[in-house]
DODRENMI-554238 format. One record per residue (C-alpha): residue in one letter; x, y, z. Coordinates in nm, 3 decimals, decimal comma. Layout:
BEGIN
NODE   residuo         x         y         z
NODE         A         X         Y         Z
...
// end
This chain:
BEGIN
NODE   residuo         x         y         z
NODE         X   -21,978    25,620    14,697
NODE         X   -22,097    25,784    15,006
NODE         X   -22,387    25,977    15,097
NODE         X   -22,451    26,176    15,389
NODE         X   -22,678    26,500    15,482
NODE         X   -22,607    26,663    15,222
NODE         X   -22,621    26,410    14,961
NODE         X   -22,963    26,238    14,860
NODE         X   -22,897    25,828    14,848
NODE         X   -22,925    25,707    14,530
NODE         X   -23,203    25,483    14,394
NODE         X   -23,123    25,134    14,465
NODE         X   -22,843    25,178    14,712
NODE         X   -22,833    25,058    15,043
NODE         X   -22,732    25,235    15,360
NODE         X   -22,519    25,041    15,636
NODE         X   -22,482    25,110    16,023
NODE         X   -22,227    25,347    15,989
NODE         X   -22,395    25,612    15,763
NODE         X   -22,211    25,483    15,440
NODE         X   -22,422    25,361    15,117
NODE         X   -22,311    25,144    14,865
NODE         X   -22,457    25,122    14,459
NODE         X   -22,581    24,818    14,369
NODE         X   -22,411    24,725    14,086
NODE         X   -22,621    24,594    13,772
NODE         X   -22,603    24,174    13,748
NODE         X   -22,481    24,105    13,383
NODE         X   -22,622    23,886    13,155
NODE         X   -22,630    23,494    13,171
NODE         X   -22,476    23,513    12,803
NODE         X   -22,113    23,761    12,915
NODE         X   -22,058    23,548    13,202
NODE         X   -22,029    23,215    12,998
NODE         X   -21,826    23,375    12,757
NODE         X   -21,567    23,542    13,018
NODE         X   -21,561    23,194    13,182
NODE         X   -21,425    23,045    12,862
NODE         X   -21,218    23,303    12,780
NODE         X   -20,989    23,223    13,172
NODE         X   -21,037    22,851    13,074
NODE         X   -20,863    22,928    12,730
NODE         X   -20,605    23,133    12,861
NODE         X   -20,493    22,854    13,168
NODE         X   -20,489    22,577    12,934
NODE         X   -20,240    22,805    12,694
NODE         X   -19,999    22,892    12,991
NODE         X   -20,002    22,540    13,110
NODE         X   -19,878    22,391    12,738
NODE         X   -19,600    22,676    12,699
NODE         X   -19,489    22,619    13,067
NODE         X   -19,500    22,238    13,012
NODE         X   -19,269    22,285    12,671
NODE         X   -19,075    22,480    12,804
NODE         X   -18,955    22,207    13,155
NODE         X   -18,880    21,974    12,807
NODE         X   -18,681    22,150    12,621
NODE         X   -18,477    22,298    12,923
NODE         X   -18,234    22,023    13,062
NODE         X   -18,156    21,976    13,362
NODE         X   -17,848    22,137    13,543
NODE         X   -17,656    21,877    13,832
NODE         X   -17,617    22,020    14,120
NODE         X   -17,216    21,970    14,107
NODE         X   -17,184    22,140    13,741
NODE         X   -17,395    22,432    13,868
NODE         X   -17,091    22,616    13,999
NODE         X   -16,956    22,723    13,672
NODE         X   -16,755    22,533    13,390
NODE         X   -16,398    22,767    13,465
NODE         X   -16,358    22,561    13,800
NODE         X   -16,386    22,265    13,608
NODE         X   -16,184    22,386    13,313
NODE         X   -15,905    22,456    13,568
NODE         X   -15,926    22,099    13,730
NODE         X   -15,892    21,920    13,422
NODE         X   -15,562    22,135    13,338
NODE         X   -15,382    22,044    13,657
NODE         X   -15,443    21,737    13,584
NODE         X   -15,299    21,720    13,249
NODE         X   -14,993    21,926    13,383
NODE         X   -14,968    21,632    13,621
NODE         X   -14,955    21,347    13,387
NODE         X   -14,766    21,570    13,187
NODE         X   -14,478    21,603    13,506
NODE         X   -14,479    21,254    13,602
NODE         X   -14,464    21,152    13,220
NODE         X   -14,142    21,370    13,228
NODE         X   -13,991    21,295    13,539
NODE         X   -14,042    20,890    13,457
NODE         X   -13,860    20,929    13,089
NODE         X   -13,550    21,182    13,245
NODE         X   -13,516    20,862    13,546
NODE         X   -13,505    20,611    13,225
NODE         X   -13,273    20,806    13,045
NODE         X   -13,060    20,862    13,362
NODE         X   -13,050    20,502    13,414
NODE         X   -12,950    20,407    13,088
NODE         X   -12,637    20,619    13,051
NODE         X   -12,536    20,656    13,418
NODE         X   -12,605    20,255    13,556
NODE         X   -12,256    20,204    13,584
NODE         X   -12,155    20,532    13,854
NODE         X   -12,422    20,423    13,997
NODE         X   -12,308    20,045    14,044
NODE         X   -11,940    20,103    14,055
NODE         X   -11,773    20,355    14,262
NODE         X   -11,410    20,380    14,221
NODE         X   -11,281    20,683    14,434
NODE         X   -11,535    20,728    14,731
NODE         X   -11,631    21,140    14,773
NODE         X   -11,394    21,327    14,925
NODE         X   -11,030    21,089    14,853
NODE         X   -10,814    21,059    14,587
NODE         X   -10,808    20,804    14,403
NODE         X   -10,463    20,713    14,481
NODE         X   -10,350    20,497    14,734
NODE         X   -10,242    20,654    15,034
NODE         X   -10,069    20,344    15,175
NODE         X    -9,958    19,982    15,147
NODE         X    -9,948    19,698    15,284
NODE         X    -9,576    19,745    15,453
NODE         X    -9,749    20,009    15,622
NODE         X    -9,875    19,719    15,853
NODE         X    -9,533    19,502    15,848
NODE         X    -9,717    19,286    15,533
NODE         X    -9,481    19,142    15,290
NODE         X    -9,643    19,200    14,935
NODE         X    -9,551    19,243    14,583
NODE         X    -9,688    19,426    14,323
NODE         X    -9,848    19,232    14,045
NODE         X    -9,978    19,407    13,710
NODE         X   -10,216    19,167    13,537
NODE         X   -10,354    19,219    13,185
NODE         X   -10,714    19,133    13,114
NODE         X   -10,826    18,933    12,831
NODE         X   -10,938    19,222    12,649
NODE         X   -10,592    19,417    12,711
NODE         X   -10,675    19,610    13,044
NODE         X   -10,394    19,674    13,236
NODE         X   -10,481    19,607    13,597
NODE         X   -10,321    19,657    13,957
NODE         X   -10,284    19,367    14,213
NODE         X   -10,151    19,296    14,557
NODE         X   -10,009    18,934    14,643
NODE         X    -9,972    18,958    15,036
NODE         X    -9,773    18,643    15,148
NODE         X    -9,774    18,506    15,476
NODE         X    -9,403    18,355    15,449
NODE         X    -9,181    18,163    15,222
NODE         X    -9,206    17,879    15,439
NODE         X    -9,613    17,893    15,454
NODE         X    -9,781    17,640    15,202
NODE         X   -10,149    17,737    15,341
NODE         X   -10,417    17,832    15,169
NODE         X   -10,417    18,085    14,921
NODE         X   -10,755    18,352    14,935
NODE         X   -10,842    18,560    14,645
NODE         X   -11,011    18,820    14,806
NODE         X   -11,297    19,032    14,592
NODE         X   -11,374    19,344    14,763
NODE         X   -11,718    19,527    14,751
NODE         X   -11,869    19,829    14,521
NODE         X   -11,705    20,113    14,693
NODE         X   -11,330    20,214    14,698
NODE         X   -10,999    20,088    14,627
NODE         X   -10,844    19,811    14,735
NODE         X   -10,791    20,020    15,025
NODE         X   -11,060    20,208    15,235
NODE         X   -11,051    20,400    15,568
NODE         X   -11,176    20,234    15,884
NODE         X   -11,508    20,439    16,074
NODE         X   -11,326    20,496    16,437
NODE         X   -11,537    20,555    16,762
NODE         X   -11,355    20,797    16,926
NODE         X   -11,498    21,014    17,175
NODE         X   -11,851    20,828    17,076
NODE         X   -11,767    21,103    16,754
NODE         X   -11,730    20,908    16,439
NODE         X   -11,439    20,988    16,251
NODE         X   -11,239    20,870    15,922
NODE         X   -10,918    20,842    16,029
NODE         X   -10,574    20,702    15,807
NODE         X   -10,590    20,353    15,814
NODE         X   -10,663    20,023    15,595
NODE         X   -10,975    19,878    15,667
NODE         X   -10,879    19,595    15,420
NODE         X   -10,559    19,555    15,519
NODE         X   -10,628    19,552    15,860
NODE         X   -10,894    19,299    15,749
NODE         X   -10,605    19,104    15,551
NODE         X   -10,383    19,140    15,842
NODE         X   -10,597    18,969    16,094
NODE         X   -10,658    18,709    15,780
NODE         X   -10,310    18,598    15,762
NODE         X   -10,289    18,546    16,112
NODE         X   -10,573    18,361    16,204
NODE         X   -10,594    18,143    15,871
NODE         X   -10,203    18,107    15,816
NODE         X   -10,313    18,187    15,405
NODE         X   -10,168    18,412    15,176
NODE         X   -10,398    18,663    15,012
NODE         X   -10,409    18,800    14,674
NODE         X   -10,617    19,152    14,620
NODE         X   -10,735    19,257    14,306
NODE         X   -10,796    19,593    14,214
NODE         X   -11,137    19,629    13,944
NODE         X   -11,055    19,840    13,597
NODE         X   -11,137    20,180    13,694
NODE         X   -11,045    20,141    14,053
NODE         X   -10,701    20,231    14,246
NODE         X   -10,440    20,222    14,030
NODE         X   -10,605    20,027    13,739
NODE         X   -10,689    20,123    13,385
NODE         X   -11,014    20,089    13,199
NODE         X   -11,379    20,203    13,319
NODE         X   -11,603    19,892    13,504
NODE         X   -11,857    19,715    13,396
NODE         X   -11,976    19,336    13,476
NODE         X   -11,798    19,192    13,188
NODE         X   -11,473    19,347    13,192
NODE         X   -11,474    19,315    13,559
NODE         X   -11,541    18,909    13,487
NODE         X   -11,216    18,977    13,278
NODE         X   -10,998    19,102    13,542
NODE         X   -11,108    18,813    13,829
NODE         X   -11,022    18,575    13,532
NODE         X   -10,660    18,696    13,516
NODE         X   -10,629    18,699    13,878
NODE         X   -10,718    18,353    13,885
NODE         X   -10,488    18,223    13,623
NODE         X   -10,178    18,434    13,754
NODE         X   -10,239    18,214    14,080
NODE         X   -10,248    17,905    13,927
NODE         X    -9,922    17,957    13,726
NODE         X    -9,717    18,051    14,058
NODE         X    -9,491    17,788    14,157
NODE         X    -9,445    17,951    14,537
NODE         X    -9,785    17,844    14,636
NODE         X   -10,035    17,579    14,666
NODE         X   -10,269    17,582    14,317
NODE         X   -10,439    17,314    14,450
NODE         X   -10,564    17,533    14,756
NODE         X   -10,709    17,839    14,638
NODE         X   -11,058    17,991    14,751
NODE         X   -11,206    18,235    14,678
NODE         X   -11,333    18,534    14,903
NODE         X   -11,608    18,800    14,785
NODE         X   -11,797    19,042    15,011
NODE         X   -12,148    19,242    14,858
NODE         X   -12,002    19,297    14,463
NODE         X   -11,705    19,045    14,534
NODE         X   -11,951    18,781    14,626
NODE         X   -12,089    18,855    14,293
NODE         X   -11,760    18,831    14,086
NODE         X   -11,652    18,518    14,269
NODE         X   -11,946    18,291    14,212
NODE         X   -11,966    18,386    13,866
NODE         X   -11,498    18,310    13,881
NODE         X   -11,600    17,972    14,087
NODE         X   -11,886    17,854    13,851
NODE         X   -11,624    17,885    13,548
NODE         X   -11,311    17,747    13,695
NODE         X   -11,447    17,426    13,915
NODE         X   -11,072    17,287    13,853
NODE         X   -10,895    17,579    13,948
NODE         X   -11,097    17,689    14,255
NODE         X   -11,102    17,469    14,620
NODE         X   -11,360    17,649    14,757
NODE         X   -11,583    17,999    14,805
NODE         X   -11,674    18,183    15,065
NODE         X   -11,945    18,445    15,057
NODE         X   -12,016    18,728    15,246
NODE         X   -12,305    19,016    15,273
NODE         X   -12,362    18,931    14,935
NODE         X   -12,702    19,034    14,706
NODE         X   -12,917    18,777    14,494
NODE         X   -12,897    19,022    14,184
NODE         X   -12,812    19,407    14,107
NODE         X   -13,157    19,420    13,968
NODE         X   -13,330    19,325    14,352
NODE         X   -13,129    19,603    14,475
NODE         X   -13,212    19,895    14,211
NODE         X   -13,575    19,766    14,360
NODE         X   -13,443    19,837    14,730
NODE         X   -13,262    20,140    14,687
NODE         X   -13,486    20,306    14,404
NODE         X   -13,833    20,205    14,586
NODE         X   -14,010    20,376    14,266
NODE         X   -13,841    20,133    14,042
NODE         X   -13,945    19,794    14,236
NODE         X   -14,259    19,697    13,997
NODE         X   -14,066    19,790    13,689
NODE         X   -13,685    19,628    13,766
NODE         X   -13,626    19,325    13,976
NODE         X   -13,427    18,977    13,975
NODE         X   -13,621    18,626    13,918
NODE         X   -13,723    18,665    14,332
NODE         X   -13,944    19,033    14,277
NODE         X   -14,291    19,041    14,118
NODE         X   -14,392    19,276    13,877
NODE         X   -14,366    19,336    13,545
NODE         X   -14,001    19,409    13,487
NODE         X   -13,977    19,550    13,186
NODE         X   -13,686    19,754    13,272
NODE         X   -13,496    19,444    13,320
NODE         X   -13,363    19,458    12,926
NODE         X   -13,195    19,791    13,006
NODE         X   -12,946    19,688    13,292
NODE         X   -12,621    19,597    13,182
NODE         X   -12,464    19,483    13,486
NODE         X   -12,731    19,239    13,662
NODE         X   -12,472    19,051    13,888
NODE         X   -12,738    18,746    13,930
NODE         X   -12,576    18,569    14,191
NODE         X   -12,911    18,366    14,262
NODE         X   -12,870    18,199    13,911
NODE         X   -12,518    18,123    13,984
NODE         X   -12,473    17,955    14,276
NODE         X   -12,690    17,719    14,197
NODE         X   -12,447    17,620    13,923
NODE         X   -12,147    17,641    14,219
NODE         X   -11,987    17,289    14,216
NODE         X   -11,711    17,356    14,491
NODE         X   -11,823    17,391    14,879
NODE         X   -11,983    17,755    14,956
NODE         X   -12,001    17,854    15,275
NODE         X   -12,203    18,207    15,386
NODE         X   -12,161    18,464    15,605
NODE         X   -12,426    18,692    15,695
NODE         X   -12,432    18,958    15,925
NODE         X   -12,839    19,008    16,018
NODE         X   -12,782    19,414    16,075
NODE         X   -12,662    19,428    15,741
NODE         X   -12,814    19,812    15,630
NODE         X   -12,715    19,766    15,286
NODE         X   -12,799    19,422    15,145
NODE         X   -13,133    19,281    15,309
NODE         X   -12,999    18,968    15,488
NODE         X   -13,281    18,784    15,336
NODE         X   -13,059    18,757    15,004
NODE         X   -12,823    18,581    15,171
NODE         X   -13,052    18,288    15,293
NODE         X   -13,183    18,328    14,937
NODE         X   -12,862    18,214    14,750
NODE         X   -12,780    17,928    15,086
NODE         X   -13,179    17,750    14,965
NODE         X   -13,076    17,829    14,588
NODE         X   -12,726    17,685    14,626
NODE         X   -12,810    17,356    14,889
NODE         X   -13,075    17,241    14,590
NODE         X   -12,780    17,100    14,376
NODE         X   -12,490    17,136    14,637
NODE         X   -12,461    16,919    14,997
NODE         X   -12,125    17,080    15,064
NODE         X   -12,292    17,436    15,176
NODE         X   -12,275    17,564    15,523
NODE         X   -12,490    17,901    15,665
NODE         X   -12,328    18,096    15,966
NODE         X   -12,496    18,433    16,039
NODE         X   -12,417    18,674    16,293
NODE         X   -12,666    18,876    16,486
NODE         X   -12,467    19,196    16,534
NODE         X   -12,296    19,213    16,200
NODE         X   -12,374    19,508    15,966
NODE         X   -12,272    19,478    15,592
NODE         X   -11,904    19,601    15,651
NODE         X   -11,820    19,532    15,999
NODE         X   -11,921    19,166    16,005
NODE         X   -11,553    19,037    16,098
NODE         X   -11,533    19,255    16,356
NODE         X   -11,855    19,249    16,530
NODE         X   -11,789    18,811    16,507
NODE         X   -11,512    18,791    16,647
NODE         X   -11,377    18,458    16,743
NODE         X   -11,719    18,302    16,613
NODE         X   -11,623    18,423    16,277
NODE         X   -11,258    18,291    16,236
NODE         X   -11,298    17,962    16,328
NODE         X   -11,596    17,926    16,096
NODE         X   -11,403    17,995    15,843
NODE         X   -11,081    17,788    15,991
NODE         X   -11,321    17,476    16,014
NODE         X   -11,466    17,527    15,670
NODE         X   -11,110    17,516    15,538
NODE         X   -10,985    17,230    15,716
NODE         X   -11,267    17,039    15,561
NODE         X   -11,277    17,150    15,248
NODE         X   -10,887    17,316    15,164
NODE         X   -10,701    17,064    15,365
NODE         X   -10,296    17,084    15,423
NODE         X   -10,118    16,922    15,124
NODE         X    -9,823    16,867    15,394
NODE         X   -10,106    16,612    15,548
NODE         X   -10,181    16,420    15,197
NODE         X    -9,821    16,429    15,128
NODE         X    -9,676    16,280    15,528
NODE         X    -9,940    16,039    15,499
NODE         X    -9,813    15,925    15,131
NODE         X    -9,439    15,908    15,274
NODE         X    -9,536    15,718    15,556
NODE         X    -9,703    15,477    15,299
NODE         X    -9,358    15,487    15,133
NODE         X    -9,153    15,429    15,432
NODE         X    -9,392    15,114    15,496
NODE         X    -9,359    14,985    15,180
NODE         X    -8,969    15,004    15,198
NODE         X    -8,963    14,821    15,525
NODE         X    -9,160    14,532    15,416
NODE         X    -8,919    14,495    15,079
NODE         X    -8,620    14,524    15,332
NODE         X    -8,764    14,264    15,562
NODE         X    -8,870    14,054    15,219
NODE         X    -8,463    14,101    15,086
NODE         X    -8,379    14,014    15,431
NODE         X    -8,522    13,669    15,395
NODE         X    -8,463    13,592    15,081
NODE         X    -8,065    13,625    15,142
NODE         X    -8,153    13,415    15,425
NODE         X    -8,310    13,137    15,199
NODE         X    -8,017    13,150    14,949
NODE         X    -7,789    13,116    15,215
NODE         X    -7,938    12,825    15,374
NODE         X    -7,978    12,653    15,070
NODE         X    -7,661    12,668    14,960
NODE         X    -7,557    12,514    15,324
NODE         X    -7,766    12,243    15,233
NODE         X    -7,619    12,125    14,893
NODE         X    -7,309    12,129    15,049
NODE         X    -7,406    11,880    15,281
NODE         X    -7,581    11,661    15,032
// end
């Protein structure tokens, strides 16, 4: 309140420096102020329990959950959409595997060519015949026998070709440096260089399904057709039975250590080359997704795809059951087969067999091995077959000459017995 000139001071105020008064104010009694005091105690103690109840009841909210439960809503169904996809994609791959193995093991007619073939073997100045076989189960199946000449008593090769094509498949050209797919037989330009090198007639087998044979392929029939090959050979009478080996390159390696295991007294000898240990290591190299599911007895894993192959090819079980001489050819740029699994099935097969031999070649790729070998590779083979094929003509001069001996020393023996009888009787005239 103030008070100036015109306004008496109150009783009991005071005045300050500046003119200003203030009204004492009246000091209450001893008995209100103990009784407001309680009344703030009450009250802070009440606010403190309903706070502290409250922090109890209320749980607390983590820090990454404080954002909102739709972001987290929205995670969790991309994730389920996600096992839901690879769930789908992993059943349609099963599915596709099942019913589709085969075109993707086999291929007949490679894209772009007709099945049929577009030349023979008198294309190259071969003398051949056409031979129609019939498999055990009734498959009618097409067959070249290529012979060197009527006078030739070589070796005879059965020659299993690979997975892709006929019996006849066009050579890649460098022309230019521009690759190009021009008319020619690889395999019969193959065969060709065979023949002369080797002096051997050579026998070429077309699978069910491929060239100009019937049926569809699979690893049984096509165990079928190498088996009627192999017994049309040994009933010729224009050829040495005694001297046939067997050839097989990637898939023909396959077919003719499972032919060799099963004949040992109709086959001389087999030659592999380029060849895998089983179909089911290479569904592991060429499907990478598949290698812990599908593999051979070398992969790790659990495998349980295994059961659903039909056509395994296990050549690493096989050859250790090979009783006749194997000798392998690798090429080490092979891009198909890992050249590993050839050195696989040499250690598998030298366990039970000490009439193996290894040759690799450092430049060879999985088709172009005999090429890129050159020499080196032809007289491997030529060496392998003079140990292990010799010339019947050799057994057979050797026997004569045994003959010839033989008849001598009776002639000389005749010789001296008329000699004996003649002298005798000279003597008992005399007596």
């Amino acid at each position: 309140m103030a008070c100036g000139p015109y306004w008496p001071a109150p009783t009991g105020a005071r005045t300050s420096a500046t003119g200003h008064c203030h009204q004492a104010r009246p000091k209450p009694e001893p008995w209100a102020t103990a009784q407001k005091q309680g009344r703030r105690a009450s009250l802070g103690r009440a606010v403190a329990l309903t706070s502290h109840h409250h922090q109890r009841r209320r749980a607390p909210v983590p820090p990454a959950a404080s954002g909102g439960g739709r972001g987290g809503g929205e995670m969790s169904g991309w994730l389920k959409a996600l096992a839901y996809g690879a769930g789908g994609v992993a059943v349609a791959g099963l599915v596709a595997l099942v019913a589709l193995q085969e075109r993707l093991v086999y291929v007949p007619v490679l894209p772009g060519l007709a099945r049929a073939y577009p030349i023979t073997p008198a294309r190259l100045r071969l003398s051949y015949e056409d031979v129609w076989l019939r498999a055990a189960d009734g498959v009618r199946l097409h067959s070249w026998f290529i012979r060197h000449s009527p006078s030739c008593r070589g070796p005879t090769i059965l020659f299993f070709q690979e997975n892709a094509g006929s019996i006849l498949i066009f050579v890649l050209m460098d022309i230019t440096s521009v690759p190009h797919m021009i008319d020619i037989a690889h395999r019969l330009e193959f065969v060709r260089l065979m023949m002369q090198r080797l002096q051997c007639n050579v026998f070429m087998l077309s699978y069910r399904g491929y060239g100009e044979s019937d049926g569809y392929p699979s690893q049984k029939g096509i165990t079928y057709d190498a088996q009627a090959a192999l017994d049309h050979l040994a009933q010729r009478k224009d050829i040495d039975t005694s001297r046939i080996v067997i050839f097989g390159r990637s898939l023909g390696g396959a077919v003719g250590a499972v032919l060799a295991k099963n004949n040992p007294d109709k086959v001389a000898a087999l030659i592999l080359e380029n060849t895998f240990t089983s179909i089911l290591d290479m569904a592991g190299i060429m499907l990478p997704f598949l290698r812990w599911f599908i593999g051979g007895n070398s992969s790790k894993g659990p495998k349980f795809l295994n059961c659903v192959v039909r056509s395994p090819w296990s050549t690493l079980d096989i050859v250790g059951e090979v009783k006749q001489p194997i000798l392998f050819l690798s090429g080490l740029q092979d891009e198909l087969v890992p050249p590993s699994h050839m050195k696989m099935l040499y250690d598998k097969s030298v366990e039970h067999n000490r009439n193996c031999r290894f040759v690799d070649f450092p430049s060879g790729m999985h088709m172009d091995t005999w090429m890129s070998g050159g020499d080196r590779y032809w007289r491997a083979i030529q060496l392998f077959l003079d140990q292990y094929a010799p010339e019947v003509q050799s057994r057979d001069a050797s026997f004569k000459s045994e003959i010839a001996e033989d008849g001598n020393l009776l002639h000389i023996c005749l010789k001296l017995l008329s000699k004996f009888i003649l002298f005798s009787s000279l003597l008992l005239r005399w007596v």
